[in-house]
C-alpha positions as a Python dict, from the first residue, in 0.01 Angstrom:
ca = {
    (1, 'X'): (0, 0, 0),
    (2, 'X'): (185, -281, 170),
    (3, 'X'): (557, -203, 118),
    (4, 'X'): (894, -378, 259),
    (5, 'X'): (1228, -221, 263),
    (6, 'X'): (1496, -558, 285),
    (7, 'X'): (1864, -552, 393),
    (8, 'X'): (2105, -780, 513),
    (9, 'X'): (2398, -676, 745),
    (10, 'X'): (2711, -875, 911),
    (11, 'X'): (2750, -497, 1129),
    (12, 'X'): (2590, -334, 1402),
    (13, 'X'): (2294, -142, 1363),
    (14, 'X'): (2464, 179, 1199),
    (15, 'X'): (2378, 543, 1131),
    (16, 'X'): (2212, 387, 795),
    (17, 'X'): (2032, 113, 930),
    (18, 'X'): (1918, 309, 1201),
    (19, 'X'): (1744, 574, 955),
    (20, 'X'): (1592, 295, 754),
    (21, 'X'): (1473, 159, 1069),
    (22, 'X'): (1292, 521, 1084),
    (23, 'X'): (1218, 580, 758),
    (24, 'X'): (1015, 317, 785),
    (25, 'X'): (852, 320, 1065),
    (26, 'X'): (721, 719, 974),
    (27, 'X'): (638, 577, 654),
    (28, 'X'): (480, 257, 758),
    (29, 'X'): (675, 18, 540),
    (30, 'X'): (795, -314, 683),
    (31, 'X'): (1151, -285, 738),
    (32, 'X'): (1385, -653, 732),
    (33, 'X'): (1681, -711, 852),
    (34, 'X'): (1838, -1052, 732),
    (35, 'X'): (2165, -1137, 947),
    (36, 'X'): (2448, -1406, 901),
    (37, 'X'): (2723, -1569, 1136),
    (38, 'X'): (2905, -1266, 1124),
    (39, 'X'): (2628, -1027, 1251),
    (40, 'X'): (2635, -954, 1615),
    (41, 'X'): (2467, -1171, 1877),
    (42, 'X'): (2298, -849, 2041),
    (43, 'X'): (2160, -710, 1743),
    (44, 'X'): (1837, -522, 1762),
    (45, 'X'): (1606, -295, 1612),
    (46, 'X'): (1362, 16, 1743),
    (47, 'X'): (1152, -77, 1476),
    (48, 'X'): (1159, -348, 1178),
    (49, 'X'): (1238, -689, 1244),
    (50, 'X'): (1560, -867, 1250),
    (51, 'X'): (1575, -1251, 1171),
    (52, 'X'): (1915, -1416, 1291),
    (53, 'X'): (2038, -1747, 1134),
    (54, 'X'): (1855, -1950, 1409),
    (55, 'X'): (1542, -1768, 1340),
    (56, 'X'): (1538, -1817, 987),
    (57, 'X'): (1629, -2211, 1002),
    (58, 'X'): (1281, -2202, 1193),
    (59, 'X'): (1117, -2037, 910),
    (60, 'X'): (889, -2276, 715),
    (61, 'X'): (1126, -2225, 397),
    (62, 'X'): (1301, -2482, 175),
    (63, 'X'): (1589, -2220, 81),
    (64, 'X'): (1658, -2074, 452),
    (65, 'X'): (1713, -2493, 561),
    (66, 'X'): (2009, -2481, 304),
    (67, 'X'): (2135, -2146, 223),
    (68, 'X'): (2491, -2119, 278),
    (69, 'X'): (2618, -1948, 589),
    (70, 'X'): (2855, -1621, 509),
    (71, 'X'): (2642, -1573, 156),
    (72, 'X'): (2462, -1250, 42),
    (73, 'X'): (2227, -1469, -90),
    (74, 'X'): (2073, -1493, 222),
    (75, 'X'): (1882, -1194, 106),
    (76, 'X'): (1652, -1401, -42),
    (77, 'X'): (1533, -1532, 273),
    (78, 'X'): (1446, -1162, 326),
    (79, 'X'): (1228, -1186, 1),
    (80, 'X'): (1039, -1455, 137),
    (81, 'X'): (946, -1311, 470),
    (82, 'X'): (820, -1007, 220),
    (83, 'X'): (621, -1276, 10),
    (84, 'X'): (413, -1402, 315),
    (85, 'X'): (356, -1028, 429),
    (86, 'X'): (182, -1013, 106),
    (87, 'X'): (367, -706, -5),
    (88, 'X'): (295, -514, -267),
    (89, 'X'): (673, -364, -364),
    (90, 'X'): (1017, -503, -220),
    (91, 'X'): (1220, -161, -178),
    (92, 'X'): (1603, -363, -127),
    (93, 'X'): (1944, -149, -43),
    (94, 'X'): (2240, -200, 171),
    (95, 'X'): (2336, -141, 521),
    (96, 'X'): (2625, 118, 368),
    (97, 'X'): (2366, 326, 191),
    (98, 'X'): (2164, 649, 352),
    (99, 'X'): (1830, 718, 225),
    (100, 'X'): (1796, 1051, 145),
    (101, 'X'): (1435, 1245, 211),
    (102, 'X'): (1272, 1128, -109),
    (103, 'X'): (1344, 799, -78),
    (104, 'X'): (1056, 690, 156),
    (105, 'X'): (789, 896, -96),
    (106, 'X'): (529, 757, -259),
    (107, 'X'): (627, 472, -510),
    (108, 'X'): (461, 470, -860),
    (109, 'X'): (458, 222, -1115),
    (110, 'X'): (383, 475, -1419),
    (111, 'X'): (600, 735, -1526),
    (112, 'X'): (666, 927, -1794),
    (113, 'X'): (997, 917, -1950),
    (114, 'X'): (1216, 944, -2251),
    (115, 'X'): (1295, 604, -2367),
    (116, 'X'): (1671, 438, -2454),
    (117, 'X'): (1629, 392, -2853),
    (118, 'X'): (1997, 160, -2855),
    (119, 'X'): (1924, -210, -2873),
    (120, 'X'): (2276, -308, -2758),
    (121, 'X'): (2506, -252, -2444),
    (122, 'X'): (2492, 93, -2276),
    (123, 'X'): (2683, 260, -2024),
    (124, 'X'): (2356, 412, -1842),
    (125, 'X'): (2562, 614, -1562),
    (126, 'X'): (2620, 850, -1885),
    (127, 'X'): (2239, 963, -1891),
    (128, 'X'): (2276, 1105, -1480),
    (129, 'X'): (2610, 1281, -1495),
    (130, 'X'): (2647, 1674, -1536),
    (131, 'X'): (2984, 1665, -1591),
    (132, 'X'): (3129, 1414, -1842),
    (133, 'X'): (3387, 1165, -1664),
    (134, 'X'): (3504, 833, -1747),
    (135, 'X'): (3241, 623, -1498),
    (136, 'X'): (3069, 309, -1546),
    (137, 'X'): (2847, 67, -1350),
    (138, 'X'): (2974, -257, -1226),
    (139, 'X'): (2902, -539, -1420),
    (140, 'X'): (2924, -354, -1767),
    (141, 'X'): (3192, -533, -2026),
    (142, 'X'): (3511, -317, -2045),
    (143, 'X'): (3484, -269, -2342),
    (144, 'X'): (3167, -106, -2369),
    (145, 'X'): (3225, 200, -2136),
    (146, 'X'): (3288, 431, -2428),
    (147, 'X'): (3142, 268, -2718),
    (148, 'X'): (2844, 367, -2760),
    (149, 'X'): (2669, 678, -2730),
    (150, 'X'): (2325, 666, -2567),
    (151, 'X'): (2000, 784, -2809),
    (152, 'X'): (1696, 925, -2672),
    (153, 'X'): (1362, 938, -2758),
    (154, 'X'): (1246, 1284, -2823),
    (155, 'X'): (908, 1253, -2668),
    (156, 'X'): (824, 1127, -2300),
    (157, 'X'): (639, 779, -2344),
    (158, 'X'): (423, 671, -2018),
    (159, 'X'): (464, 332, -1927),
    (160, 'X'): (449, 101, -1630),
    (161, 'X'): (785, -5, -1475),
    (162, 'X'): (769, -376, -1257),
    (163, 'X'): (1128, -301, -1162),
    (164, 'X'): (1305, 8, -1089),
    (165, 'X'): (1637, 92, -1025),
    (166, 'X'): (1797, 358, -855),
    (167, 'X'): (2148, 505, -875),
    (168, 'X'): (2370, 590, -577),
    (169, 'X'): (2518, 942, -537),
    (170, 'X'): (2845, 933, -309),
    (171, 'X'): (3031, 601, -396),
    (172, 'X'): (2782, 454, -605),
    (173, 'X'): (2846, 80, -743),
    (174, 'X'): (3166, 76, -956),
    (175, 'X'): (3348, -243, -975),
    (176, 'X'): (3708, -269, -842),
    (177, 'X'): (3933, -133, -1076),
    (178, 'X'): (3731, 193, -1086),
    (179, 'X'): (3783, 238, -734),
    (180, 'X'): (4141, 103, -743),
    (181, 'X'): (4184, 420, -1027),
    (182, 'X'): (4032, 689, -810),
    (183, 'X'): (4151, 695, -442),
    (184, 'X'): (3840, 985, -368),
    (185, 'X'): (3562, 952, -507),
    (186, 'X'): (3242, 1147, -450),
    (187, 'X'): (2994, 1137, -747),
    (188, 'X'): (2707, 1360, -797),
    (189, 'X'): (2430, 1247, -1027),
    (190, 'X'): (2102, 1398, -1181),
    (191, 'X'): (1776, 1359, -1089),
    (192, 'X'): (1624, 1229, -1376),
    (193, 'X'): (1468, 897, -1484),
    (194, 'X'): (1498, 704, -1798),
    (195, 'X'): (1323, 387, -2000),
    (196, 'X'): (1596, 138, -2083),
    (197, 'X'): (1374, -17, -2341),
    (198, 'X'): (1544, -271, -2562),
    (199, 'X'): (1919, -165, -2426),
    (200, 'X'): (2147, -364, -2232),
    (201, 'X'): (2252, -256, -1882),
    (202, 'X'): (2370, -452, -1581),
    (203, 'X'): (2118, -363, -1249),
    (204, 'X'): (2240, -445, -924),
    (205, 'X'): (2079, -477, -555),
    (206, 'X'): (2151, -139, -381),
    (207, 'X'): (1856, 65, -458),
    (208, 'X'): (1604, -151, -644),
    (209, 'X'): (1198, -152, -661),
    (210, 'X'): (1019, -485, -747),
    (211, 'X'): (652, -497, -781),
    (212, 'X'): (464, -788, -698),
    (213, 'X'): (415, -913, -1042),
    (214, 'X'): (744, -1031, -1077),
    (215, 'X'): (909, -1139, -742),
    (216, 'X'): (1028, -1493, -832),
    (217, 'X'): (1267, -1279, -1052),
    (218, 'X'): (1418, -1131, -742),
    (219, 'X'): (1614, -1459, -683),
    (220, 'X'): (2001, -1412, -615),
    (221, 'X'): (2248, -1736, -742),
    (222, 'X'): (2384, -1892, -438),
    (223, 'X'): (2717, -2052, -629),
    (224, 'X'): (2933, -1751, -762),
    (225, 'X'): (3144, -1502, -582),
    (226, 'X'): (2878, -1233, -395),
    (227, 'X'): (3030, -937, -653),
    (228, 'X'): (2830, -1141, -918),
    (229, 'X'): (2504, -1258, -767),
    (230, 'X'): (2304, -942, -828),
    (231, 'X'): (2477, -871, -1163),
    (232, 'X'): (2418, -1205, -1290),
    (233, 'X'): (2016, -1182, -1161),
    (234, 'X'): (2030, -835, -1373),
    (235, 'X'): (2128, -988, -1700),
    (236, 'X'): (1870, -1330, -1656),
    (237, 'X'): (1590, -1084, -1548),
    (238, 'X'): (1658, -826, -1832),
    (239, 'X'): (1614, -1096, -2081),
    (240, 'X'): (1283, -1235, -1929),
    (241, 'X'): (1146, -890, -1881),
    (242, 'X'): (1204, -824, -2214),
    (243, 'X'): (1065, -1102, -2410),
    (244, 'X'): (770, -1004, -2234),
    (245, 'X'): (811, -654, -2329),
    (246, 'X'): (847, -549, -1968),
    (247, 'X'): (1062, -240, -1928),
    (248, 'X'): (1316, -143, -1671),
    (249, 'X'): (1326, 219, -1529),
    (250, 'X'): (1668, 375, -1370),
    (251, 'X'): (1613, 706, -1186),
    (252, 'X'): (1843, 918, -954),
    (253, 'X'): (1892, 978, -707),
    (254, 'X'): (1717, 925, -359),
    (255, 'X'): (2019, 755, -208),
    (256, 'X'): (2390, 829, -34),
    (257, 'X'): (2605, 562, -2),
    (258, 'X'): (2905, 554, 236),
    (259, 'X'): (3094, 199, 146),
    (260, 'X'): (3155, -44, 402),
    (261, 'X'): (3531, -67, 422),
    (262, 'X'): (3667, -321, 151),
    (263, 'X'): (3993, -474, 37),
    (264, 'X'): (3971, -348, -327),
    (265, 'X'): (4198, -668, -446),
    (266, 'X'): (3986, -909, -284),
    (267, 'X'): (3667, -752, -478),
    (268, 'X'): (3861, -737, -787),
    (269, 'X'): (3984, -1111, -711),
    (270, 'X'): (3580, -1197, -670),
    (271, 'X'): (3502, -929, -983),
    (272, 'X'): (3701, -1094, -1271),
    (273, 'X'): (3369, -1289, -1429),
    (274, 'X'): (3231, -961, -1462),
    (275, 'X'): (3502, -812, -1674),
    (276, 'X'): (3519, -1175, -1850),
    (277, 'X'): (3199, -1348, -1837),
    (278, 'X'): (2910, -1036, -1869),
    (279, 'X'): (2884, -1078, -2292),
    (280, 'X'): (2893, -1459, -2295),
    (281, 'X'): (2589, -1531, -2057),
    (282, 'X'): (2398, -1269, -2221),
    (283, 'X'): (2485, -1442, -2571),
    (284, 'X'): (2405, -1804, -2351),
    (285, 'X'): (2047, -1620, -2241),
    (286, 'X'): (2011, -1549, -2595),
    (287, 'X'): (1997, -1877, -2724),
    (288, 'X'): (1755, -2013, -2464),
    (289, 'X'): (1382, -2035, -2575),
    (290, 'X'): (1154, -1819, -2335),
    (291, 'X'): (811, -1854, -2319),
    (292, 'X'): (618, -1532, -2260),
    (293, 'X'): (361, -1445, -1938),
    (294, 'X'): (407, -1463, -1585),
    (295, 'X'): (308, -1813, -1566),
    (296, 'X'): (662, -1918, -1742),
    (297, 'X'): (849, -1732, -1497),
    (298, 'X'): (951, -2011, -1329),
    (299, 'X'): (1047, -2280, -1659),
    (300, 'X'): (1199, -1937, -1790),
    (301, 'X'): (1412, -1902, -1495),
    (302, 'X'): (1516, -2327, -1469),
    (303, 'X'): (1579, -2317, -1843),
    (304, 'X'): (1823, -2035, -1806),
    (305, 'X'): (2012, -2139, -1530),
    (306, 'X'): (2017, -2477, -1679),
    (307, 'X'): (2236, -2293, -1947),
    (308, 'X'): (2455, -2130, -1756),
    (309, 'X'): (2558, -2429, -1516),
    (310, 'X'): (2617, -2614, -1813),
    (311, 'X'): (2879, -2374, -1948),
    (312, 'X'): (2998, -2293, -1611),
    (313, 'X'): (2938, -1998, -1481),
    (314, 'X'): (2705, -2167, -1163),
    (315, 'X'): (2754, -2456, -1007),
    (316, 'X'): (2520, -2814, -1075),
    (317, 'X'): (2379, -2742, -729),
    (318, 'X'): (2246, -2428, -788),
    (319, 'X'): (1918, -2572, -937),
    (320, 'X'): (1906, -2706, -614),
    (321, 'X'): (1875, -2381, -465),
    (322, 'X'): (1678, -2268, -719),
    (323, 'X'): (1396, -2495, -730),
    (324, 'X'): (1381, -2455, -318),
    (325, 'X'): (1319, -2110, -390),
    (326, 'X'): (1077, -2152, -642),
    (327, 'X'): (890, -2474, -402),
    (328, 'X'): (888, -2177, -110),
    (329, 'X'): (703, -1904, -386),
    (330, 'X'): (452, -2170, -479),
    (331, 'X'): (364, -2283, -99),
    (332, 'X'): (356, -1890, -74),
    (333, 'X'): (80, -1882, -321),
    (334, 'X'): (293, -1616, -503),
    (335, 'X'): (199, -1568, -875),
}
């Protein structure tokens, strides 16, 4: 099984990077490292390769020729490289996060879980505590973190998951005003797994599984602050997924994360779509005709961001990007 674990990084090769580095190599997954401006000119690797800015300009890729500089959204230059490997799951994390020992085992695509039986927003980080505390995910509306309470199935269903996402024990992702809340914060979660069905949830790019099948849904937006780009990928995936009745798993917890050093009012600064804007673009995605099958992934994914530039919330160039990206998957062959 040809699996590749993707990062980006504008640090040295740290403590975390350098046990994905041998994670990977003990596991024999492709391990790479996607730098910026910022990362340092000596960087290397004992194992896994590292692409610098130069290096990826060389690449034979529409989207690494104009991908801003200083943008997480060079991580889909990352995806690419993966996409030529001819990989058969993209494991993708951050260079703050340590993988714990189960992280490098065996990845599945069926499981059997209990399925989410609420068809509306969810706060999922209230299925993996053990002790009941006011905690919810970044990119959930505010006003959903204690409205709803989350129905089970009562039976385990098996089904196959595409995407899979995994939550973060230490300082997992909370937005801003979480953090600015609770100076220490040091969450433990369960170890338990969960169908999110036909319920709403916000996914982001810490700890996240994609199978082949639906990689041109990996792409991050180039033109909104970097605290939205995953969040905003999680809401226009979720709603291709499910029209094609594609289901998301979240699991815990295989994953440690010790945050990078941040200025909490600059990420709240670079946060306030989410607390604004995560309701409306659903509603937008809502109103935009999908066509099922993998074949309409990439009209799906033109038609919704068509949408959202025209009510704001990307910029008119990021079809641009987009289309790049999707010109780089075809040349890839990647269906």
């Amino acid at each position: 099984m040809n699996i590749s674990l993707i990062i980006t990084t504008i640090n040295r090769p740290n403590i975390n990077i350098r046990s994905f580095s041998k994670g990977c190599k003990n596991s024999n997954w492709n391990f790479i490292v996607v730098g910026d401006k910022k990362t340092p000119k000596n960087f290397s690797l004992s194992y896994g390769d590292y692409f610098n800015i130069s290096e990826q300009r060389k690449l034979n890729f529409q989207f690494a020729k104009i991908c801003p500089y200083n943008s997480y959204a060079r991580k889909n230059i990352g995806y690419l490289i993966a996409f030529e490997k001819k990989t058969s799951f993209i494991v993708e994390t951050d260079d703050d996060n340590s993988p714990k020992k189960n992280f490098f085992k065996k990845i599945n695509i069926s499981h059997k879980v209990k399925s989410i039986k609420n068809n509306s927003w969810i706060n999922i980080y209230d299925i993996f505590l053990n002790n009941k505390i006011q905690i919810w995910p970044r990119g959930l509306p505010l006003d959903e973190i204690n409205k709803k309470k989350i129905i089970l199935s009562k039976k385990l269903i098996k089904k196959d998951f595409f995407l899979q996402q995994g939550v973060a024990e230490g300082n997992p992702d909370v937005d801003a005003i979480f953090r600015l809340l609770n100076n220490k914060i040091n969450i433990k979660f369960k170890n338990t797994k969960v169908s999110l069905s036909k319920a709403i949830s916000p996914f982001n790019s810490q700890n996240t599984i994609w199978h082949k099948s639906i990689f041109k849904l990996m792409y991050l937006p180039v033109t909104c602050q970097m605290r939205c780009t995953d969040i905003w990928r999680s809401l226009i995936t979720l709603k291709i997924m499910q029209i094609n009745n594609f289901d998301i798993l979240f699991f815990g917890t295989n994953i440690f994360q010790n945050r990078n050093l941040h200025n909490l009012m600059d990420d709240f600064s670079q946060e306030i779509s989410l607390y604004l804007d995560s309701k409306k673009i659903y509603d937008l995605l809502n109103k935009v005709k999908l066509k099922k099958g993998f074949d309409n992934f990439s009209s799906n994914l033109i038609n919704c961001y068509k949408i959202l530039i025209n009510n704001q919330v990307f910029e008119e160039e990021e079809l641009i990007f987009l289309k790049a990206w999707l010109n780089d998957c075809e040349k890839i062959n990647l269906n």
